[in-house]
C-alpha positions as CSV (number, residue, x, y, z in Angstrom):
1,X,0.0,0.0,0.0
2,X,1.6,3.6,-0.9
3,X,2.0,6.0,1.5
4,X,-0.1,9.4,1.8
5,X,2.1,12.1,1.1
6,X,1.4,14.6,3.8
7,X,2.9,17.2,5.6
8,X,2.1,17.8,10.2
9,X,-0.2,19.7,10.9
10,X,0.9,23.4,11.1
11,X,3.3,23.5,8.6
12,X,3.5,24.1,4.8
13,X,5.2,23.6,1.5
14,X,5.9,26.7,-0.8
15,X,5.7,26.7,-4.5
16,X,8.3,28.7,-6.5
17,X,6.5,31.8,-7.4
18,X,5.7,31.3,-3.1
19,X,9.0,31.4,-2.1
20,X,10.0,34.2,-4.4
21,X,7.1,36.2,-2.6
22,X,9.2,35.5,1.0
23,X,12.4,36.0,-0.7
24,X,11.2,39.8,-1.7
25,X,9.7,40.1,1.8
26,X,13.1,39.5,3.1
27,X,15.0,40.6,1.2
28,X,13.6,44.2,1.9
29,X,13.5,43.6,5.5
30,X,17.7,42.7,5.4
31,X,18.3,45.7,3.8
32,X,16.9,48.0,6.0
33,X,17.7,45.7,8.7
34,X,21.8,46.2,7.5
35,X,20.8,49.8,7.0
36,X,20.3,50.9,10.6
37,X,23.4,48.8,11.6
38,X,22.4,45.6,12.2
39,X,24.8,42.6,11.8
40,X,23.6,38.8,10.7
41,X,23.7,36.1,13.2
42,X,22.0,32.4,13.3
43,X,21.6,30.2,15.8
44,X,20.7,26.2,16.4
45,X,17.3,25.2,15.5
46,X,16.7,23.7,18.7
47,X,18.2,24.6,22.5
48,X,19.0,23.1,25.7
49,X,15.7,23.1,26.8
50,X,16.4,24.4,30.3
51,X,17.5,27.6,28.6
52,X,14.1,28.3,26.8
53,X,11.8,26.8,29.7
54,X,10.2,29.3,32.5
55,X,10.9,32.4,29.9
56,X,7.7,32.4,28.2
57,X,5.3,31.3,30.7
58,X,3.3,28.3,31.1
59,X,1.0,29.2,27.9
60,X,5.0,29.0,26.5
61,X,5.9,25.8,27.9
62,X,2.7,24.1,27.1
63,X,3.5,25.0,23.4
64,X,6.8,24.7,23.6
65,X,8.0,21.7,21.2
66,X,10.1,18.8,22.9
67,X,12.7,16.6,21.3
68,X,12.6,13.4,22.7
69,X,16.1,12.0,23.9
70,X,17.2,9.0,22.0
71,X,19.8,5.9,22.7
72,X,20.6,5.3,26.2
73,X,19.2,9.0,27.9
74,X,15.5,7.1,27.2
75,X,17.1,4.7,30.0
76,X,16.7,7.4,32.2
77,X,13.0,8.6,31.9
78,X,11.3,9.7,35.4
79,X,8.4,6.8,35.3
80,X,7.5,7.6,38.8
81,X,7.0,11.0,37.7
82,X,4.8,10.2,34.9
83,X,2.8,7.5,37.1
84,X,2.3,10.6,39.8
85,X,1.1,12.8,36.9
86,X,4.2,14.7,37.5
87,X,4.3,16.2,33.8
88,X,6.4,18.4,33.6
89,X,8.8,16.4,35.6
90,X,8.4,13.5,33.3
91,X,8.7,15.5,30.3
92,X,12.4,16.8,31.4
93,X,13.7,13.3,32.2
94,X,12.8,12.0,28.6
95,X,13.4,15.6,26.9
96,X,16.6,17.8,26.9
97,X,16.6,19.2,24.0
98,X,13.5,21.8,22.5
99,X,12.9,23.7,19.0
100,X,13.2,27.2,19.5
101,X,10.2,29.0,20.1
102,X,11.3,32.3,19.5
103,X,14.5,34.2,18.5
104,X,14.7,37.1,21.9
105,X,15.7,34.1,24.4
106,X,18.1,32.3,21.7
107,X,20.1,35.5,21.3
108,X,19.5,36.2,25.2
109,X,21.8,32.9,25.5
110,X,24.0,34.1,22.6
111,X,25.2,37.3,24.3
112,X,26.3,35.8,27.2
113,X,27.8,32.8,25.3
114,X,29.5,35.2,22.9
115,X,30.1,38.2,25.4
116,X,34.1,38.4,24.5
117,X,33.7,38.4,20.9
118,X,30.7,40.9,20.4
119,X,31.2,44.6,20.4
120,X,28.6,46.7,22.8
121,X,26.5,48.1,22.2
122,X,26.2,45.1,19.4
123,X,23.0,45.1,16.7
124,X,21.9,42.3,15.3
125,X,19.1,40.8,12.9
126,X,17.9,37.1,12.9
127,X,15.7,35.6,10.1
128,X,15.2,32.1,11.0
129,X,12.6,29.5,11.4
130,X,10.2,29.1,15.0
131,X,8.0,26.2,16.6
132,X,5.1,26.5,18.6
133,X,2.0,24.2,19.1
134,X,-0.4,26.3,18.4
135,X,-3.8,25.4,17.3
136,X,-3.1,25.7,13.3
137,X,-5.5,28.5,11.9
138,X,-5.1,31.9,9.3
139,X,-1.6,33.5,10.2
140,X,-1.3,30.8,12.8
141,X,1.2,28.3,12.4
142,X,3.1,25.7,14.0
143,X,6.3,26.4,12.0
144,X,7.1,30.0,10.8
145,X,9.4,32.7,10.6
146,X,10.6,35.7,12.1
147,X,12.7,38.8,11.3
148,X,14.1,40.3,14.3
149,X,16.3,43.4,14.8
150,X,17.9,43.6,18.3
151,X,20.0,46.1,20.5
152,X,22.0,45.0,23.3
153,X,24.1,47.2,25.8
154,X,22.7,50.3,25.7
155,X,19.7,52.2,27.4
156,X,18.3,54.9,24.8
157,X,15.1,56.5,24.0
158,X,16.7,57.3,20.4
159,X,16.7,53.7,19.7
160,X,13.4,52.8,21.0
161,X,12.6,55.9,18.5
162,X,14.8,54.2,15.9
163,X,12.7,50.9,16.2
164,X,8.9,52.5,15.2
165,X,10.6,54.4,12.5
166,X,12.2,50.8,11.0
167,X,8.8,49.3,11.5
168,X,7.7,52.5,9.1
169,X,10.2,52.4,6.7
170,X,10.1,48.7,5.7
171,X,6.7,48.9,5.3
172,X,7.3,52.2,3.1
173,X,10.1,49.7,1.2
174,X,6.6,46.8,1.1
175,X,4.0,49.8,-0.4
176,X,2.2,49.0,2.5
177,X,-0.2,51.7,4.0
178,X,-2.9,51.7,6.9
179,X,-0.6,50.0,9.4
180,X,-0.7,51.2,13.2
181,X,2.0,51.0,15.5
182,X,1.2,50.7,19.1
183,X,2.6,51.1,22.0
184,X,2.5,51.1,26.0
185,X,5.1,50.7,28.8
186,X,5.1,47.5,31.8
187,X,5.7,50.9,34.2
188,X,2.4,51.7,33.0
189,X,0.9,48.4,33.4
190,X,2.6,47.7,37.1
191,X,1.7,51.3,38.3
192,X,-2.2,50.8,37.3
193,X,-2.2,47.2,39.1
194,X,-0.5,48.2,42.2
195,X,-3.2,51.5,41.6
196,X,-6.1,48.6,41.9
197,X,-4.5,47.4,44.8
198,X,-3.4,44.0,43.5
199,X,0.3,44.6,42.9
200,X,1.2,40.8,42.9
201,X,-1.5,40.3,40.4
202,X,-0.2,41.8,37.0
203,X,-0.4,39.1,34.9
204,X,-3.7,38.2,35.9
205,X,-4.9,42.0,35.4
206,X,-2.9,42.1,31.5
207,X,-4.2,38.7,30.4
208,X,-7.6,40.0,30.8
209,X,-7.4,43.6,30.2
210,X,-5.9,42.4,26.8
211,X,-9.1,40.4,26.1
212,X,-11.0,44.3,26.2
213,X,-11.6,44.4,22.2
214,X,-12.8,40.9,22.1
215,X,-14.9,40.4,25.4
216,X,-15.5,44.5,26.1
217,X,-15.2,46.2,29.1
218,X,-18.2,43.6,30.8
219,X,-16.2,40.6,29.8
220,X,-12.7,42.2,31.4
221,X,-14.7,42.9,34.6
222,X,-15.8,39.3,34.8
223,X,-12.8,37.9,33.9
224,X,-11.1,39.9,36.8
225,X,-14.1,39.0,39.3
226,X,-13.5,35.4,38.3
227,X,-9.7,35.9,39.4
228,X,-10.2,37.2,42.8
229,X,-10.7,41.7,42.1
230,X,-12.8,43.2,44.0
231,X,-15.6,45.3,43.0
232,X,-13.5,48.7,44.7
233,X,-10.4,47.8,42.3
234,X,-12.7,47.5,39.4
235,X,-14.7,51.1,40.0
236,X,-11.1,52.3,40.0
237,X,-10.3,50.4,36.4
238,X,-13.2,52.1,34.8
239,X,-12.0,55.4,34.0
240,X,-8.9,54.2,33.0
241,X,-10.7,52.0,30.2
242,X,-12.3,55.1,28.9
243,X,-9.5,57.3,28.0
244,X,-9.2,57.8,24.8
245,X,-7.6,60.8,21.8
246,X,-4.1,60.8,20.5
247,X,-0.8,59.4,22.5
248,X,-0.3,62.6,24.1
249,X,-3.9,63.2,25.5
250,X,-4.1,59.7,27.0
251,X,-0.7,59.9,28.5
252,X,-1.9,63.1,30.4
253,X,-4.7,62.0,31.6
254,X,-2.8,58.5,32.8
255,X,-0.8,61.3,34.1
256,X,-3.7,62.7,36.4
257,X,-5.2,59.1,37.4
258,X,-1.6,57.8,38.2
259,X,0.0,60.7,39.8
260,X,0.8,58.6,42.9
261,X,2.4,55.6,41.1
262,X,6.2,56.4,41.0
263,X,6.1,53.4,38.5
264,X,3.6,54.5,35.9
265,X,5.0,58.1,36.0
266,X,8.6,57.1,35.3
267,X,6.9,54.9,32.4
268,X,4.9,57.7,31.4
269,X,8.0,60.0,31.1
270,X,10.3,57.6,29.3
271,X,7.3,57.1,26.6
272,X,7.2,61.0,26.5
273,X,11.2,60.6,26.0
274,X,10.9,58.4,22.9
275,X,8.4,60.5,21.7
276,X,10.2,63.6,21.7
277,X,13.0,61.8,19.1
278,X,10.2,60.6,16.9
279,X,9.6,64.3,15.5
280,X,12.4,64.0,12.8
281,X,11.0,60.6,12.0
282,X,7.9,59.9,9.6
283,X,6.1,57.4,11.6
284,X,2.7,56.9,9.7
285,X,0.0,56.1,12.7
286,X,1.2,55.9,16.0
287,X,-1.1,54.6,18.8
288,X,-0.9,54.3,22.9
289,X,-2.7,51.0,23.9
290,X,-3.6,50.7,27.5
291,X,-4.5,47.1,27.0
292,X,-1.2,46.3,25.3
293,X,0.6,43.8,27.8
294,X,2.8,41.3,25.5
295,X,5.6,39.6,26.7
296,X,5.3,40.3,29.9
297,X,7.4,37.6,31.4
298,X,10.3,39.2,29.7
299,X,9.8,42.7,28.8
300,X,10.4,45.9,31.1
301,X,9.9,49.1,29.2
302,X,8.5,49.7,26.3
303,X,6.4,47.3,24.1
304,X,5.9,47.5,20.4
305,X,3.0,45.9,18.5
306,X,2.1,46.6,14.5
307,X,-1.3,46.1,13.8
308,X,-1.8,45.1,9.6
309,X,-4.6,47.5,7.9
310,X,-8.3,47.1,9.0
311,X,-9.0,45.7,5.8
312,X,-7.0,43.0,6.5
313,X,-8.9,40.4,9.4
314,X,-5.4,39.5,10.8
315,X,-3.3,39.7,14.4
316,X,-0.4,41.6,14.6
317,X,2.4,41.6,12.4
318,X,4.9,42.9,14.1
319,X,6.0,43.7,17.8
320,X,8.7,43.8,20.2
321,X,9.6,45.7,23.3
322,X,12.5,46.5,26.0
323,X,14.0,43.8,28.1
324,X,16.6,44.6,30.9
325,X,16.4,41.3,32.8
326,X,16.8,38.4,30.2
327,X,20.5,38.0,30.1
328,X,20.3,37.8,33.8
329,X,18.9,34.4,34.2
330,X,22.1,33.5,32.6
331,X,24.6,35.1,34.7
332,X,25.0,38.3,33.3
333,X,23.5,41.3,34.9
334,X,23.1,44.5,33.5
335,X,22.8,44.0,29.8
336,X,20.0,46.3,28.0
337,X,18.2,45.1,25.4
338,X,15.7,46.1,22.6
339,X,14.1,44.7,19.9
340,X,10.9,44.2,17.5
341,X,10.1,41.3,15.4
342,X,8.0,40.8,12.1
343,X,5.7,37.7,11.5
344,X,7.3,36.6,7.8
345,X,4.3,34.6,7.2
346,X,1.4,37.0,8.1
347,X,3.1,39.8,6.7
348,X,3.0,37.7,3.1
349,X,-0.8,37.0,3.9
350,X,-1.1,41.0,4.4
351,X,0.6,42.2,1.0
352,X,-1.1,39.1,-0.9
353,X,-4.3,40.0,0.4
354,X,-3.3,44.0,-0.6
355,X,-2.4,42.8,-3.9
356,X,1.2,44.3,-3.0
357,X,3.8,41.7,-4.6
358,X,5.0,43.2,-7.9
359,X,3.8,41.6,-10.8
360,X,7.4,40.7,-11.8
361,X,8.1,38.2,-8.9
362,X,6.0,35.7,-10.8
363,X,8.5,35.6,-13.8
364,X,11.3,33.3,-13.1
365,X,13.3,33.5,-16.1
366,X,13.6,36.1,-19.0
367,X,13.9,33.5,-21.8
368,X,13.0,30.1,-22.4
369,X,14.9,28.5,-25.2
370,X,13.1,26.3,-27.8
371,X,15.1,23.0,-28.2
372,X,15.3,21.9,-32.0
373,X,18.0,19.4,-31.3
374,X,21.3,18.8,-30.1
375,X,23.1,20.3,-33.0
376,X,21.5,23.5,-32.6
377,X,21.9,23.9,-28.8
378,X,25.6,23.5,-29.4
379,X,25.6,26.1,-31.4
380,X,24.2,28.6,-28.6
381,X,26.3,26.9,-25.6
382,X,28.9,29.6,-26.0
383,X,26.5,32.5,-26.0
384,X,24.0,31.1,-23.1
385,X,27.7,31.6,-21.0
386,X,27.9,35.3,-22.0
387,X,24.2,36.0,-21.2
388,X,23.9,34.6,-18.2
389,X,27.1,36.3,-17.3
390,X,25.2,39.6,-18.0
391,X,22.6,38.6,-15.6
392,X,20.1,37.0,-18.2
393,X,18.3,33.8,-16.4
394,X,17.4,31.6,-19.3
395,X,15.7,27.9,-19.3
396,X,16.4,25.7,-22.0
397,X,14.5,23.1,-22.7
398,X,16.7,20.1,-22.5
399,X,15.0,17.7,-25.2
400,X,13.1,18.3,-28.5
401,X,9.6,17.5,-27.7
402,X,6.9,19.1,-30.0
403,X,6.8,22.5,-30.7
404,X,3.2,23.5,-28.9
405,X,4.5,21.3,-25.4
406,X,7.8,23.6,-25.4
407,X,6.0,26.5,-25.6
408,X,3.4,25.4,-23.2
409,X,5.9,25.1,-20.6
410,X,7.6,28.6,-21.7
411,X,3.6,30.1,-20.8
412,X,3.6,27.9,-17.3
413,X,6.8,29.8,-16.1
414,X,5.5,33.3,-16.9
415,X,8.6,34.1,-19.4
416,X,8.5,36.9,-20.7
417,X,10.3,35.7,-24.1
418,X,10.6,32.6,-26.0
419,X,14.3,31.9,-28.1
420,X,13.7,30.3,-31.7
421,X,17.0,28.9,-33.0
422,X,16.6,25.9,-35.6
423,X,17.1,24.8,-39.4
424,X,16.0,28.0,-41.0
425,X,17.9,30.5,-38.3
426,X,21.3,28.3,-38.3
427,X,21.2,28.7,-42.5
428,X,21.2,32.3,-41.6
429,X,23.2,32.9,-38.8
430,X,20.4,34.7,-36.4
431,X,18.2,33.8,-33.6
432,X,14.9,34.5,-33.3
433,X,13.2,36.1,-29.7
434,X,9.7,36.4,-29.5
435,X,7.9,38.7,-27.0
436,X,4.9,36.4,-25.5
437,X,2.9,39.4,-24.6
438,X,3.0,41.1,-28.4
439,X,3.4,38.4,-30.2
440,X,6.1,40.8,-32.2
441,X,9.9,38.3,-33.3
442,X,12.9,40.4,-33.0
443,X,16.2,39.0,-34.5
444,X,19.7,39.2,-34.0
445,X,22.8,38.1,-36.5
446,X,24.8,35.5,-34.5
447,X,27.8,37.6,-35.6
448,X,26.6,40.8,-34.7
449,X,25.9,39.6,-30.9
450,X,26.2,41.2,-27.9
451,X,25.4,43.0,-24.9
452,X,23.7,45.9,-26.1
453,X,21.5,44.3,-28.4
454,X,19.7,41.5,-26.5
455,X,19.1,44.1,-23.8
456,X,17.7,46.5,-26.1
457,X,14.9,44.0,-27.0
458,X,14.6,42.6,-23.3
459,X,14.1,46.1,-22.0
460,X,11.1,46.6,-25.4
């Protein structure tokens, strides 16, 4: 019995005229990457599983995926743990090793690893594949890829200022419009739940305040009644959920609702900080988000999250934030760092559904050549070497099949032109190039080749 092709669950194969789609993508993002002085780095597919555990929360360890230890280290799973429904335990007897689930904590481990041979403050991008076991559904996957920029070793508002105007620019570079950058500050978030009188209980406050556009403001208060808060701390939420205006205006009235939280103040004024560096900058639509709380198990300042256009039903494609702690839990204190990161893959579904890949991306190849038999394809060898030197990506087609299947197969890879060179053109000493959108033939003399003349008809 043959086996069903198939692919897990999560994960996808990408046609040609796909990948050249994520190759564009990318290929925009590295260069404005490289152009605010980032430098590449790559690291292992999986990790040490202890170093990505505990950073991400237990959502983050629940998705997290394990590789199972082979050879003898199976001698050595936990089965007491397992028969004590001990998990976790169980899972970290028979599992050393994990897939990365993101790239912050991998380069977290790098800089510490790599402390003596990187130069601070040190900048550096990351395109590279991610796992997670999440529920497979539109711009979720369970293998995907981000672009991250990070900045280690330095404490700046000019760089947090430098990050929402490289979100801007790349998607300036992608033609894409309508995107809104949003931000907020864990000061912020810590002042208002020590301000509720439940300073312990920030991550249960942000997990449901970030639920306000889906659930609404009834939903958040359930949510938090269902958690412990009491009807005082939520009378006290209320007006906070109702500012609204421009950053400015709701960080002034944050201002007069938080004035007694030292925390939310100093947030308050580093935002205002960034802000102040943004006025050279063309940043298209800026945004403060109160319910904004990503990352919190890792980021202390400022977070970062790109919402696509509301045309487009999607989650964010883009985020990132400050984290001044992460190195730590690796021995080394006191190393700064800053990042953002785009979703590859939702980003693709945002320009595709935009109609923003050029038209060009589809063509693989300028020419296809026509294949009339040996002795005429020896005849061209020589000059195939000199246009593909010049840049010129030709297809021949390596056997002499029937005329109409040839050019059946030039339509199927979008070229542009088709090359005629057989009986009648080797009497003469030319080749024939067809335009496939005109229909029109152009010829040039063998003799009389070069450079100039095949571009002059490529360029027609």
């Amino acid at each position: 019995m043959a086996l069903k092709a198939s692919i897990p669950k999560g994960t996808r194969d990408f046609l040609p005229t796909e990948v050249a789609k994520r190759n564009y993508v990318t290929g925009v993002i590295r260069t404005q990457f490289e152009r605010y002085g980032y430098l590449p780095i790559q690291t292992p597919a999986m990790e040490k599983s202890s170093t990505l555990k505990g950073k991400y929360g237990q959502e983050g360890d629940r998705l997290m995926f394990n590789i199972l230890n082979s050879g003898v280290k199976v001698k050595k799973a936990d089965i007491n743990a397992f028969e004590n429904n001990a998990f976790s335990q169980f899972i970290s007897s028979i599992s050393e090793k994990s897939l990365r689930y993101d790239l912050t904590v991998p380069f977290a481990r790098f800089v510490v690893q790599h402390y003596n041979e990187i130069n601070l403050p040190f900048r550096r991008y990351q395109i590279q594949t991610v796992w997670r076991g999440d529920r497979p559904q539109r711009g979720r996957f369970q293998e995907f890829t981000q672009c991250d920029a990070d900045v280690v070793g330095a404490v700046s508002p000019l760089l947090e200022a430098e990050c929402m105007q490289l979100f801007d620019d790349i998607f300036d570079d992608l033609s894409l419009k309508g995107s809104t950058i949003r931000i907020n500050h864990r000061g912020i978030l810590a002042g208002i739940a020590n301000y509720l009188d439940e300073p312990d209980r920030i991550v249960d406050f942000t997990v449901a305040l970030d639920k306000l556009d889906k659930i609404g403001a009834e939903g958040v208060y359930n949510e938090l009644r269902g958690k412990g808060f009491d009807e005082a701390a939520l009378k006290r939420l209320n007006p906070l959920l109702e500012i609204s205006g421009n950053v400015l205006t709701q960080l002034d009235e944050l201002e007069q609702i938080l004035a007694l939280q030292p925390e939310a103040m100093e947030g308050i004024a580093q935002l205002r900080k960034t802000l102040g560096f943004l006025n050279p900058f063309k940043v298209s639509k800026l945004a403060f988000d109160l319910t904004l709380a990503r990352g919190l198990h890792y980021y202390t300042g400022i977070i970062f999250e790109v919402a696509p256009p509301k045309s487009v039903s999607l989650g964010s494609i883009g985020a990132g934030g400050r984290y001044d702690d992460l190195t730590a839990v690796f021995g080394l204190k006191d190393v700064h760092g800053l990042g953002i990161s785009f979703g590859l893959d939702r980003l693709c579904i945002v320009l595709e559904d935009l109609n923003l890949f050029p038209a060009s991306l589809s063509q693989s190849v300028d020419i296809v050549v026509l294949n009339f038999g040996d002795e005429f394809m020896q005849d061209l060898i020589p000059y195939f070497t000199k246009w593909r030197d010049m840049g010129i990506r030709i297809n021949c087609y390596p056997t002499a099949h029937k005329l109409k299947k040839q050019m059946q197969f030039a339509n199927c890879t979008n070229a542009p032109f088709v090359m005629f060179y057989g009986n009648d053109e080797q009497q003469k000493g030319i080749i024939s190039i067809k335009n496939m959108l005109d229909g029109k033939n152009n010829f040039i003399k063998l003799k009389d080749f070069s450079k100039k003349s095949i571009i002059k008809i490529l360029k027609k």
